[in-house]
C-alpha positions as CSV (number, residue, x, y, z in Angstrom):
1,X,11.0,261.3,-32.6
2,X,12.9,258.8,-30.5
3,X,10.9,255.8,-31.5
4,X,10.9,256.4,-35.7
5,X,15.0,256.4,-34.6
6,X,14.2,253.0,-32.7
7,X,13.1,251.3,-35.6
8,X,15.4,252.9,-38.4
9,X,18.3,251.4,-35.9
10,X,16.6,248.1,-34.8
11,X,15.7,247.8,-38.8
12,X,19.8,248.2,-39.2
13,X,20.1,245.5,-36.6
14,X,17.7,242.7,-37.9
15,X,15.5,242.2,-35.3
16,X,11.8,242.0,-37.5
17,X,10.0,241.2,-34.3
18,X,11.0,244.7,-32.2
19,X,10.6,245.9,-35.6
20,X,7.0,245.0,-35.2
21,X,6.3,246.1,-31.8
22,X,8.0,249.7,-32.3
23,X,5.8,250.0,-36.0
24,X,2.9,248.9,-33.3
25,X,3.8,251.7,-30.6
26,X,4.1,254.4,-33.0
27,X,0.9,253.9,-34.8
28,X,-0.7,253.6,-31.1
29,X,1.3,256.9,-30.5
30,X,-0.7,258.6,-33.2
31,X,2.1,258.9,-35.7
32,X,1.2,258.8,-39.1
33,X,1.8,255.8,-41.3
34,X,3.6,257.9,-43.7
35,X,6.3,259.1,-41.0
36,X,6.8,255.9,-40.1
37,X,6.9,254.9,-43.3
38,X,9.6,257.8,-44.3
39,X,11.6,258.4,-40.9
40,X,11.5,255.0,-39.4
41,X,11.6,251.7,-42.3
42,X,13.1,253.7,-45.3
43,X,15.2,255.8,-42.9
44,X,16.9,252.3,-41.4
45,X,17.1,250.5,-44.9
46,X,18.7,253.8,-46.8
47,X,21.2,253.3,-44.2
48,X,21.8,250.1,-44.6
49,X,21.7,250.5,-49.0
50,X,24.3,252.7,-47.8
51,X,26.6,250.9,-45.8
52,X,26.5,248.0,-48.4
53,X,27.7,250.5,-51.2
54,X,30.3,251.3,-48.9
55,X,31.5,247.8,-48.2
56,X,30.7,248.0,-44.6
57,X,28.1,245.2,-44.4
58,X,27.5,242.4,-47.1
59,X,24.9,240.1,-48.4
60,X,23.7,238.6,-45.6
61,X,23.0,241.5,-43.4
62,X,21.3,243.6,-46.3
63,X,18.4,240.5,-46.6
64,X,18.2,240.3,-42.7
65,X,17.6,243.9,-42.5
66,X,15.7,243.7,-45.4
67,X,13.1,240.6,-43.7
68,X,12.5,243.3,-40.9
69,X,11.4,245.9,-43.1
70,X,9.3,243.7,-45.0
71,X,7.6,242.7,-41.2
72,X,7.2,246.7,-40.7
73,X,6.1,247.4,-44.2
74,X,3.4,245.0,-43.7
75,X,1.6,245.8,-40.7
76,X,1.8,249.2,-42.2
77,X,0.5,248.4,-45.9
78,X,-3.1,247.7,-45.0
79,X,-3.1,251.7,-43.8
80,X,-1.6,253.2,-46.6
81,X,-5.2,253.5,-49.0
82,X,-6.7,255.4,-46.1
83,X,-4.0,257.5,-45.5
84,X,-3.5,258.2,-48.9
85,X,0.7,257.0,-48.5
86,X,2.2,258.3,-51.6
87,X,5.2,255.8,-53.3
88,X,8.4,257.8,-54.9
89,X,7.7,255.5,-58.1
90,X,6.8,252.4,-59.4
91,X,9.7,250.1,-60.4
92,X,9.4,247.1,-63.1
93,X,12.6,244.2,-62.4
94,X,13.3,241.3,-63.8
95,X,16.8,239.2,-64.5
96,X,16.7,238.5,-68.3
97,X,15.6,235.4,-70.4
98,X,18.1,232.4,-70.3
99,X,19.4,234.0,-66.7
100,X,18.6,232.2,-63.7
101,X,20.4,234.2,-61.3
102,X,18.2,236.3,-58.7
103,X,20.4,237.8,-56.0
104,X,21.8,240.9,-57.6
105,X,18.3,241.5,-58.8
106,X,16.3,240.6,-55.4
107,X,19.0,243.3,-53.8
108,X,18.2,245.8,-56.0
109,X,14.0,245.2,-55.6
110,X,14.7,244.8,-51.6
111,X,16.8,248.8,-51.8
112,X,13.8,250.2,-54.0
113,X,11.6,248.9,-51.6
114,X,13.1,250.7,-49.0
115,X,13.3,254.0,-50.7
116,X,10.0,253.7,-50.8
117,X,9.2,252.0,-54.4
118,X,6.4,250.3,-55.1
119,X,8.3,247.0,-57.1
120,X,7.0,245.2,-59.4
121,X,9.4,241.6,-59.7
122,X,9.1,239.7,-62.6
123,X,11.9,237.0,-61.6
124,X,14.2,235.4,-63.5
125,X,14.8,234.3,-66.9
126,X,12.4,237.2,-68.8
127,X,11.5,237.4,-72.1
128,X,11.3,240.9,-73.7
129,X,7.6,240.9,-74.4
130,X,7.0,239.7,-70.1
131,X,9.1,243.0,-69.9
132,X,6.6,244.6,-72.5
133,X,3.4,243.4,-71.3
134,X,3.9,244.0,-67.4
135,X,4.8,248.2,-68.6
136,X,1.9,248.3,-70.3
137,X,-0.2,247.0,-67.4
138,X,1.8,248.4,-64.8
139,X,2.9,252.1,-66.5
140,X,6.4,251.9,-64.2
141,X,8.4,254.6,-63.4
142,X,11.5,252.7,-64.3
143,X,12.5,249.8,-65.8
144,X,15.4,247.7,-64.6
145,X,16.9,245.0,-65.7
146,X,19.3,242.5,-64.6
147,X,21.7,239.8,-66.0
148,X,25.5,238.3,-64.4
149,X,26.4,236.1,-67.4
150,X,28.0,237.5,-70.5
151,X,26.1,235.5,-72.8
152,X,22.7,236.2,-71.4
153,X,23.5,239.7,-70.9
154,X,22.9,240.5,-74.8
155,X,19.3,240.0,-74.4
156,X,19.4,243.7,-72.5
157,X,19.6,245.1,-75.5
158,X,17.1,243.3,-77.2
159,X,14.8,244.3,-74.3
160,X,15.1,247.9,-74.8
161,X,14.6,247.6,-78.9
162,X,11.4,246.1,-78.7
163,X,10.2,247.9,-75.9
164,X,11.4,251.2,-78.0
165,X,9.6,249.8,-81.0
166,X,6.2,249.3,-79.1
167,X,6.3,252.7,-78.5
168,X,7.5,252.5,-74.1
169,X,9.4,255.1,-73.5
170,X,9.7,254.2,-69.6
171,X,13.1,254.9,-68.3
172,X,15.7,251.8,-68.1
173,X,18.5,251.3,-65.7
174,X,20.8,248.0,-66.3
175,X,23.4,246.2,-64.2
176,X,25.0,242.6,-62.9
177,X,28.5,241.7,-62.8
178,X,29.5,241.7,-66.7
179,X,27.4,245.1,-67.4
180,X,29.6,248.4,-67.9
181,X,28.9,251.7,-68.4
182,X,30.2,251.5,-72.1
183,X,27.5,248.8,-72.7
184,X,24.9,250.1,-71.4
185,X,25.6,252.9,-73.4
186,X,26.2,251.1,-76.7
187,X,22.2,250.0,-75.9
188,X,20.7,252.8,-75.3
189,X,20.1,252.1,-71.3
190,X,19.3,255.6,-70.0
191,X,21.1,254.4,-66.5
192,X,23.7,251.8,-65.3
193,X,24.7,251.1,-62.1
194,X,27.7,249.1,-60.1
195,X,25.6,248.0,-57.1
196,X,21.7,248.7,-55.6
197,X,22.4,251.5,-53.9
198,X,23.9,253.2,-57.3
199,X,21.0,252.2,-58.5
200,X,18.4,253.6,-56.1
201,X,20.3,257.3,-56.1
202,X,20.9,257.4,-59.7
203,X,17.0,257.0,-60.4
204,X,15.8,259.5,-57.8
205,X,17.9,261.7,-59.3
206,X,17.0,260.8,-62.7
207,X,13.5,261.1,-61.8
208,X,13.8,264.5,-59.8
């Protein structure tokens, strides 16, 4: 439908008011909320996710394409109990204790959000049993969690014990700028990824 396309492209573009007004046609239209949902918001912001990974855009684009979405998303949430809107999954995020840093990991929440994710953010600097109380309460889909200094990046690994230990056997997918594959490995992450994107295609799969 031309107008879903509308707002996947205006969504691209950054422009959360028309945004708005299109999410506002098509309901008046008659569409359902979870086609817009699908073929208008995630369809723009999967684009976007994409051109990120690919270097075409950057930082800045990603979060002003990421405010429209969140405009669109929320004249739509009120709907989605009535119209029984299913998510893809339920994702857990936090950046690890003694890490302050919050981009990478407010990227990664913004791309599972527009995969269609419900995300549950913890913030920054999050101890192991925040991690282990919110999966209890929440019963994720996925864990994730995030961390860009070496020395605060150890604390992954002590996540995952205890959460092991308690008996969570939810998924976990780490990353940030000092994180490799060989580390994540070394403690027992069941997924790493480079960038958001990575991250959002490597759990559907993983989930599928």
């Amino acid at each position: 439908m031309e107008i879903l396309d509308k707002i996947a492209v205006t969504l691209e573009d950054g422009d959360a008011e028309t945004v708005l007004k299109l999410v506002d046609s098509a309901l008046q239209d008659g569409i359902a909320v979870q086609t817009i949902l699908n073929e208008g918001l995630i369809k723009g912001m999967t684009s976007v996710g994409r051109k990120f990974r690919d270097g075409e855009i950057f930082i800045p684009e990603v979060l002003i394409a990421a405010r429209a979405m969140t405009r669109g998303i929320s004249r739509l949430e009120p709907l989605f109990a009535q119209s029984g809107v299913k998510t893809r999954g339920k994702l857990i995020i936090g950046t690890v204790q003694d890490d302050l840093h919050d981009i990478g990991k407010n990227l990664v929440a913004i791309m599972f959000k527009g995969a269609g994710f419900e995300v549950i953010d913890l913030g920054v600097n999050v101890a192991a049993e925040k991690f282990l109380a919110a999966a209890r309460q929440h019963q994720p889909d996925i864990i994730g969690l995030s961390a860009l200094l070496t020395t605060t990046m150890v604390s992954m690994g002590t996540i995952i014990k205890k959460l092991r230990e308690a008996g969570v056997r939810t998924p976990v997918i780490v990353g940030g700028a000092p994180v490799s594959e060989e580390y994540a490995n070394s403690i027992q992450a069941d997924l790493f990824a480079r960038n958001a994107m990575e991250g959002v295609d490597k759990v559907l799969q993983y989930l599928n």
